[in-house]
Structures are given as C-alpha cells and as structure tokens.
Backbone bond lengths (Angstrom), bond angles and torsions (degrees), N, CA, C in turn:
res aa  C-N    CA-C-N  psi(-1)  N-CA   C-N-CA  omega(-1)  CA-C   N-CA-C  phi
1 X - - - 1.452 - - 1.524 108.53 -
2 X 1.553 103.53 117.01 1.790 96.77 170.42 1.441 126.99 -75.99
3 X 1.813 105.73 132.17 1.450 94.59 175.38 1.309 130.85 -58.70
4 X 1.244 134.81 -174.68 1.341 138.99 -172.17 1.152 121.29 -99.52
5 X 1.261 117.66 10.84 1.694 152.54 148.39 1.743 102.46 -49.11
6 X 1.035 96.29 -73.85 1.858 143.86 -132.08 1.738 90.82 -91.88
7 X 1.675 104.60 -35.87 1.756 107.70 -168.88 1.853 105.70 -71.14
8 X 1.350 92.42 169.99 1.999 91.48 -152.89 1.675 87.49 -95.98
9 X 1.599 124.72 10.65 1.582 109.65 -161.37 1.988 77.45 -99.26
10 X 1.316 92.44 165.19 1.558 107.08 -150.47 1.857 82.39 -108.34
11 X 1.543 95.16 156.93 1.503 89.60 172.95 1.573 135.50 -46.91
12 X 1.439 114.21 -33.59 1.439 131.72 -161.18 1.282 98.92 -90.05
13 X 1.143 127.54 -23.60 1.535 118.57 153.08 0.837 121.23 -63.37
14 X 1.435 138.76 -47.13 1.241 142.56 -164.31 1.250 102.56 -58.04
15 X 2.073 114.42 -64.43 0.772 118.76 165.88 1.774 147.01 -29.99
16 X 1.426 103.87 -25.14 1.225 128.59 179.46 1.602 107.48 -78.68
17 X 1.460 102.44 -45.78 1.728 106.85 -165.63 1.279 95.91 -80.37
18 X 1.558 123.71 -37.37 1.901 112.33 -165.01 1.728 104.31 -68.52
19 X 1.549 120.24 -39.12 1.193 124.08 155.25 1.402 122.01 -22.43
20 X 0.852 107.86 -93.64 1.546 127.76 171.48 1.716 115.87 -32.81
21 X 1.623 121.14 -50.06 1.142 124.16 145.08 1.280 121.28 -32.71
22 X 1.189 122.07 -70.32 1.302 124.14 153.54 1.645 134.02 -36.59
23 X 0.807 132.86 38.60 1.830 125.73 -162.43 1.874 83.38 -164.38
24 X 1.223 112.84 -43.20 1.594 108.41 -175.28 1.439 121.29 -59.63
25 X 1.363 115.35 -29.41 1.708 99.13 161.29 1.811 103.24 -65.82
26 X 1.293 133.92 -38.47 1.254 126.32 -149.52 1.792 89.84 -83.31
27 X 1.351 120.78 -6.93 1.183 113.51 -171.42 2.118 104.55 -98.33
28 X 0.910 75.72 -30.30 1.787 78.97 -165.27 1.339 92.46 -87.34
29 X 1.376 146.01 -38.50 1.453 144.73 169.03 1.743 102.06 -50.97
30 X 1.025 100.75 -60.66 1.407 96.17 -161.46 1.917 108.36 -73.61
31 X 1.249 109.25 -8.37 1.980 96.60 162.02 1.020 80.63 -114.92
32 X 1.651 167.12 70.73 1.177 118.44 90.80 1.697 105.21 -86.43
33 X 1.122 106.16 -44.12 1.806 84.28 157.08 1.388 158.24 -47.37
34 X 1.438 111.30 -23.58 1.291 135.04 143.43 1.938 110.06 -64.46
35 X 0.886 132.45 -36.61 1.104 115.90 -154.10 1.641 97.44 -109.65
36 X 2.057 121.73 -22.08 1.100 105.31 162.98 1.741 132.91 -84.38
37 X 1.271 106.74 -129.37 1.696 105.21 -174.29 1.603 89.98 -145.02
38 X 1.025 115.56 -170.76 1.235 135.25 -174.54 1.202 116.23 -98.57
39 X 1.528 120.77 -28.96 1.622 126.25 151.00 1.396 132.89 -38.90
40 X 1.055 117.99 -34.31 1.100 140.84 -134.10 1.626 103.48 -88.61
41 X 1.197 135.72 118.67 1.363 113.94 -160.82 1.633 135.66 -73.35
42 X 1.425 105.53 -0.22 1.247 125.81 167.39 1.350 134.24 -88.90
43 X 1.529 91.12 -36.76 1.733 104.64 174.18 1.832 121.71 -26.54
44 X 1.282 102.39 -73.86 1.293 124.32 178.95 2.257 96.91 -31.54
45 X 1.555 101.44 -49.58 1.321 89.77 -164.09 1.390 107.14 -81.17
46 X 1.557 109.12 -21.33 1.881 92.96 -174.78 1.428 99.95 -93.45
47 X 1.518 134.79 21.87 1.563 150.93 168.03 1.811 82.70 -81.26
48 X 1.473 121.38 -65.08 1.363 98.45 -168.93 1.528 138.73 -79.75
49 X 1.815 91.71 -25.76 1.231 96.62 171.30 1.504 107.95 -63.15
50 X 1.052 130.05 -56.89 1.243 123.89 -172.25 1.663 111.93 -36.96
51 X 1.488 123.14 -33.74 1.011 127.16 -168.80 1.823 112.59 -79.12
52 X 1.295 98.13 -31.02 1.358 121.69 -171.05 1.955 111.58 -66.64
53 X 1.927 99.53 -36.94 1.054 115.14 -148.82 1.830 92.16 -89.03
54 X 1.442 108.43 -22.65 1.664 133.57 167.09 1.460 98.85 -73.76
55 X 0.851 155.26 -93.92 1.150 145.03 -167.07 1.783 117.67 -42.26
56 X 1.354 118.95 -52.47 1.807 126.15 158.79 1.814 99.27 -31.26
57 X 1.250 106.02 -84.84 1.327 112.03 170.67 1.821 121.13 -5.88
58 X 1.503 87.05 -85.69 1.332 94.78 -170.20 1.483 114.39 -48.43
59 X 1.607 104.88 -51.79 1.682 102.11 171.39 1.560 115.83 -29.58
60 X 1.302 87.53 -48.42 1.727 101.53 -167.91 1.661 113.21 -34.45
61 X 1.822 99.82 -56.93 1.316 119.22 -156.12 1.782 84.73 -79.24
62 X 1.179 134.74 -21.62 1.193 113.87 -169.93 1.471 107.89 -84.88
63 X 1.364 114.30 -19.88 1.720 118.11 156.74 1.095 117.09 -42.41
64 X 1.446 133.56 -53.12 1.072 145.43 -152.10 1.301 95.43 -84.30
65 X 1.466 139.91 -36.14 1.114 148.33 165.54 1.379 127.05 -42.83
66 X 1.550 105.76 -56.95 1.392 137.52 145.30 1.373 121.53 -20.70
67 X 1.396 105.69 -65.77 1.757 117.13 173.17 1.104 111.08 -70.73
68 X 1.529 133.93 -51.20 1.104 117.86 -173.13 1.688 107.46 -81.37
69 X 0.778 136.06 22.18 2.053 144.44 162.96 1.556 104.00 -97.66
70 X 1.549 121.52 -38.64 1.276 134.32 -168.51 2.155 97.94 -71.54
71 X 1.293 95.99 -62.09 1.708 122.55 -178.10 1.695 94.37 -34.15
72 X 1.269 102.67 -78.18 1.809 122.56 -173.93 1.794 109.91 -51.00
73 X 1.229 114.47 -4.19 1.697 107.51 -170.56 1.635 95.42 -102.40
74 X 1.607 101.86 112.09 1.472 107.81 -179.35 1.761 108.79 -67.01
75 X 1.144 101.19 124.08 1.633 102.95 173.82 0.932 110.78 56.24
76 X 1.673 117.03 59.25 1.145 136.37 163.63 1.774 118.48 37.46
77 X 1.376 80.87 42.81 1.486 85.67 -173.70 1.624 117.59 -118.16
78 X 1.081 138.32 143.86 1.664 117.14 -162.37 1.223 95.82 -132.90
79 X 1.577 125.40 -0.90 1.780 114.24 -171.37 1.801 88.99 -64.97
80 X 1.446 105.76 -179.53 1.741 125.02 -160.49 1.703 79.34 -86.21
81 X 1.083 140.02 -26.12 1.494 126.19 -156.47 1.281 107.85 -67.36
82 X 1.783 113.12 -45.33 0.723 131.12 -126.52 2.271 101.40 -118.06
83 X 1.437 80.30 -27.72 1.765 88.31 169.54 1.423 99.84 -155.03
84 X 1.661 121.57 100.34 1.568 105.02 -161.36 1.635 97.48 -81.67
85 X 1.088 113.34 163.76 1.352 134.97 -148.84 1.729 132.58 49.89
86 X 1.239 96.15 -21.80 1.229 105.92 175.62 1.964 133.67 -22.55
87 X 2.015 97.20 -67.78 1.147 110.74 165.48 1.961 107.33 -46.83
88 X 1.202 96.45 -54.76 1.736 91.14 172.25 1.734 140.85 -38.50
89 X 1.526 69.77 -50.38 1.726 99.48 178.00 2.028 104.18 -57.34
90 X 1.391 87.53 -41.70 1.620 78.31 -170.39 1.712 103.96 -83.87
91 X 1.166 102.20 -38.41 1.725 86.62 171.14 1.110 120.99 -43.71
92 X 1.227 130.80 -51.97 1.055 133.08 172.29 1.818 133.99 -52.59
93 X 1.176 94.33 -35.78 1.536 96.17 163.16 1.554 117.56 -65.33
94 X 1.307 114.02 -4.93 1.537 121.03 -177.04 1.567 98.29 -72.04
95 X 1.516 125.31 -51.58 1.282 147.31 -157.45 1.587 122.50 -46.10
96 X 1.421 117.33 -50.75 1.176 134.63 149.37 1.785 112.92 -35.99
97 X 0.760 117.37 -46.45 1.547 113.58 -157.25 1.538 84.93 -106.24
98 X 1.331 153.17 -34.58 1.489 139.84 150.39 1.316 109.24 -38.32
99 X 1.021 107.47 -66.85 1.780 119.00 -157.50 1.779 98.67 -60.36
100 X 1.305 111.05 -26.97 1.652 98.49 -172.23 1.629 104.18 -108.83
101 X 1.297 138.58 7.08 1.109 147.67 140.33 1.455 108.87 -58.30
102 X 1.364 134.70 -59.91 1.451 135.89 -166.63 1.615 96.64 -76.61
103 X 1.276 122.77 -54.07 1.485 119.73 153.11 1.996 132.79 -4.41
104 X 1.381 97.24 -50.48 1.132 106.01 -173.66 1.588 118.99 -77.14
105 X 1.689 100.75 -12.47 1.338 124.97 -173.40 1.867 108.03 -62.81
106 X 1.588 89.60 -49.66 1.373 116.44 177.07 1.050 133.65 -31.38
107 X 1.211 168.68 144.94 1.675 160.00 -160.51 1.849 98.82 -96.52
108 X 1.109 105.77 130.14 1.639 106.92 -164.76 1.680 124.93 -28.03
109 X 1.501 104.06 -44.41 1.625 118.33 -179.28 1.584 86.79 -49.49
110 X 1.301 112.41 -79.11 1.657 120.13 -165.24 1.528 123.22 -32.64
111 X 1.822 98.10 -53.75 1.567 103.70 -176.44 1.463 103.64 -64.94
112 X 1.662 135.40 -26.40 1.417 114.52 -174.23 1.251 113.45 -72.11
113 X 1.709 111.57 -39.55 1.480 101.87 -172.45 1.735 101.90 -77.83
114 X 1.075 130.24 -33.04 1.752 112.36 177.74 1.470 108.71 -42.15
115 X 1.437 112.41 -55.59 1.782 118.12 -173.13 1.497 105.55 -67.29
116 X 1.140 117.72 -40.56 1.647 98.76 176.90 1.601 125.77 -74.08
117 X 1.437 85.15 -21.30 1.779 95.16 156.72 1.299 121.59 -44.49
118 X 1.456 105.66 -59.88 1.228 118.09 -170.48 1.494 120.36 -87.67
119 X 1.335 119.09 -2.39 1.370 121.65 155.85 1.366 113.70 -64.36
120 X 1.092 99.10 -47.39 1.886 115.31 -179.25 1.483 105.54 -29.91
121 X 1.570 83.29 -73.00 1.883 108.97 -163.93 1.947 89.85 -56.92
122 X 1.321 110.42 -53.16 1.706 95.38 -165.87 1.618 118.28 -63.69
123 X 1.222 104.12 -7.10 1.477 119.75 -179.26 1.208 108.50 -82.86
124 X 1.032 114.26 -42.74 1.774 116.76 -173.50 1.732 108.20 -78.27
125 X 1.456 103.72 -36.03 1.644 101.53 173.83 1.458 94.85 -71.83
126 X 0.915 146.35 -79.25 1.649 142.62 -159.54 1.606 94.98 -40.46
127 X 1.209 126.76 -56.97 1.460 113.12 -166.14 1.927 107.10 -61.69
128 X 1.319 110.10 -63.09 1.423 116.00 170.04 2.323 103.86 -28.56
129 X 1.119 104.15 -81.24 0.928 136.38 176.21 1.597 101.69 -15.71
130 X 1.557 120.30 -70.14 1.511 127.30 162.12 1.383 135.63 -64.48
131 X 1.540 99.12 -9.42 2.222 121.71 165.27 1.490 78.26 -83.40
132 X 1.069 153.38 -44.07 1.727 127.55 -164.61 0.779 126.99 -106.56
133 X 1.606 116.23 -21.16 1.373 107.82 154.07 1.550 105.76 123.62
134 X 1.691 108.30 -0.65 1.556 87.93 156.01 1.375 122.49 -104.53
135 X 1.503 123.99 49.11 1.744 131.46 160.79 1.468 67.63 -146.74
136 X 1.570 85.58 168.12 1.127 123.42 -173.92 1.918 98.73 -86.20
137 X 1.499 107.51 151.09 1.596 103.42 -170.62 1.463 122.07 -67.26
138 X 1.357 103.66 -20.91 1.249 113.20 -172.15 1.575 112.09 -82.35
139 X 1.331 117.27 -9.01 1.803 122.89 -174.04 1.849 90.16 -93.94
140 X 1.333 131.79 4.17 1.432 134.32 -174.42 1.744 105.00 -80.01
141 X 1.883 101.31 -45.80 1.174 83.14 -164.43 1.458 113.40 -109.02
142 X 1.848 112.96 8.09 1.255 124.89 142.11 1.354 113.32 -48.83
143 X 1.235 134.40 -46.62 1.521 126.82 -152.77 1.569 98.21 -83.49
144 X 1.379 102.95 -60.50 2.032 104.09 -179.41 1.445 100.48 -42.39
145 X 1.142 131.65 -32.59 1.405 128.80 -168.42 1.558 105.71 -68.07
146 X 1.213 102.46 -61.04 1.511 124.16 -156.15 1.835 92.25 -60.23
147 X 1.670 92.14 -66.91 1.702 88.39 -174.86 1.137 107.68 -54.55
148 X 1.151 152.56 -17.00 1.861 136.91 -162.31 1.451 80.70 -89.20
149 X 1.580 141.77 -41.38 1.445 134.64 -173.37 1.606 116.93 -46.51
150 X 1.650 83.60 -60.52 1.696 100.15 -163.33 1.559 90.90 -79.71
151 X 1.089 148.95 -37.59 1.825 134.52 176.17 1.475 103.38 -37.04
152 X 1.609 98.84 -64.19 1.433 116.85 -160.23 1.540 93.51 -55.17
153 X 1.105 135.38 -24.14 1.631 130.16 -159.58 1.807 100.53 -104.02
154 X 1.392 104.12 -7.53 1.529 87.81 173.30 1.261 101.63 -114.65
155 X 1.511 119.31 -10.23 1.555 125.41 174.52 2.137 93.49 -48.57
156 X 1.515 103.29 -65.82 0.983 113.27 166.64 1.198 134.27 -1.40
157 X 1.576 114.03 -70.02 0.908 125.84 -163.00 1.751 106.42 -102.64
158 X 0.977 106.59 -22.41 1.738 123.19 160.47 1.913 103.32 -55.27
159 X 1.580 112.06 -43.08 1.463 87.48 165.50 1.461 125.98 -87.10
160 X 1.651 124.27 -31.62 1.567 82.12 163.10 0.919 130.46 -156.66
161 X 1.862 82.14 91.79 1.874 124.63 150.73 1.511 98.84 -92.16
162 X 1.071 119.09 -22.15 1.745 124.78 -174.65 1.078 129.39 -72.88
C-alpha cells in the first residue's frame, strides 16, 4: 500500500475531498432537522450536535489561521517589528474558537445565527487572505465553496428552529 507521500493525488485534491468530508455531518444533520419536528426524539440531539459540529469546525479554521500567522513570522518571531500584523494575525485566529464556545451558551435560534455569522466573516478573511497571499490560492476557492455549503446548511436549520 502506497503512503500518502508516495500517492499520485496532488495536495489540492486532497484538500478538496477532506473538505467536503467535512461539510457531511453539517449536511445530513441539518435535513434531518429540516425535515424532522421537534417531537421527534432525536431532534433536540442533532439540534446540538449540529451546533457542536459548528463550533469544532470553526476552531478548526481558526487553527489554520494560527498556522498560517505562525508560517509568516520571520524567525520565529511574531512581535509587529518583526512580521507587521502578524502578532494580530494570530490573535485573531484565537477568535473563531472563542466566539463559538460562548455561542453554545446561547439558546439554539441564537447559537446558529452567531456561528453562521461567523462562518461568513471567516470565509471572507480566508478568501481575501488567499487573493494576497497569506493562504495559499488554492484554499480561496475551497473556502467560498465550503462556506456557501455550511451557511446554506445553517440557513437551513435557522428555518426550522424558527
């Protein structure tokens, strides 16, 4: 068996398929939630997982944020002198994974629209972010993709929690 070194699929595929892997809990949660009721004895739990699986996520992308602030700091260095924005840059990757922790606090209606908020906003920095050149170009049109998925899937579920 060849490692995944050694395999002939190119990173941006990969990248493409683990994505996409990724979006299928937010896809199958959110129509059976759309498509059940509130009776239903599961509802309530794929109401949280779904919420849970939004918040994992977002952390996620704020990792990625993380690394790429970490990547860009010449000589491991992050003060503003030394990589300006940098120190910023990484604060900020903290934000995502705050904002959807306190999120969860929220009464379900609330926590979906805060996190899809914040998919929005993390979507638009990742896309900006890969037009300039700190992600790589190809994570630009993964992300517009991904976020128009996962919005649309909490839009979803934003109607009916409503």
């Amino acid at each position: 068996m060849a490692d995944a070194e050694n395999s002939n699929i190119n990173p941006t595929s990969r990248a493409w398929v683990l994505s996409l892997a990724g979006f299928i809990p937010f896809a199958c949660l959110s129509v059976f939630i759309v498509l059940g009721n509130e009776t239903q004895p599961l509802f309530a739990l794929a109401v949280d997982m779904f919420k849970i699986w939004s918040a994992i996520i977002l952390s996620f992308l704020g990792g990625i944020r993380w690394g790429a602030a970490i990547m860009q700091a010449s000589d491991g260095q992050l003060a503003e002198d030394h990589n300006p924005g940098g120190a910023t840059q990484l604060l900020l990757s903290v934000a995502p994974s705050i904002v959807a922790l306190f999120a969860l606090l929220f009464p379900s209606l609330y926590c979906i629209i805060v996190l899809m908020i914040c998919f929005c906003v993390q979507g638009i920095w990742d896309s900006f972010s890969s037009m300039n050149g700190q992600l790589p170009k190809w994570m630009g049109s993964i992300r517009v993709t991904l976020t128009a998925l996962v919005v649309a899937a909490h839009a979803g579920v934003l109607f009916a929690l409503a």
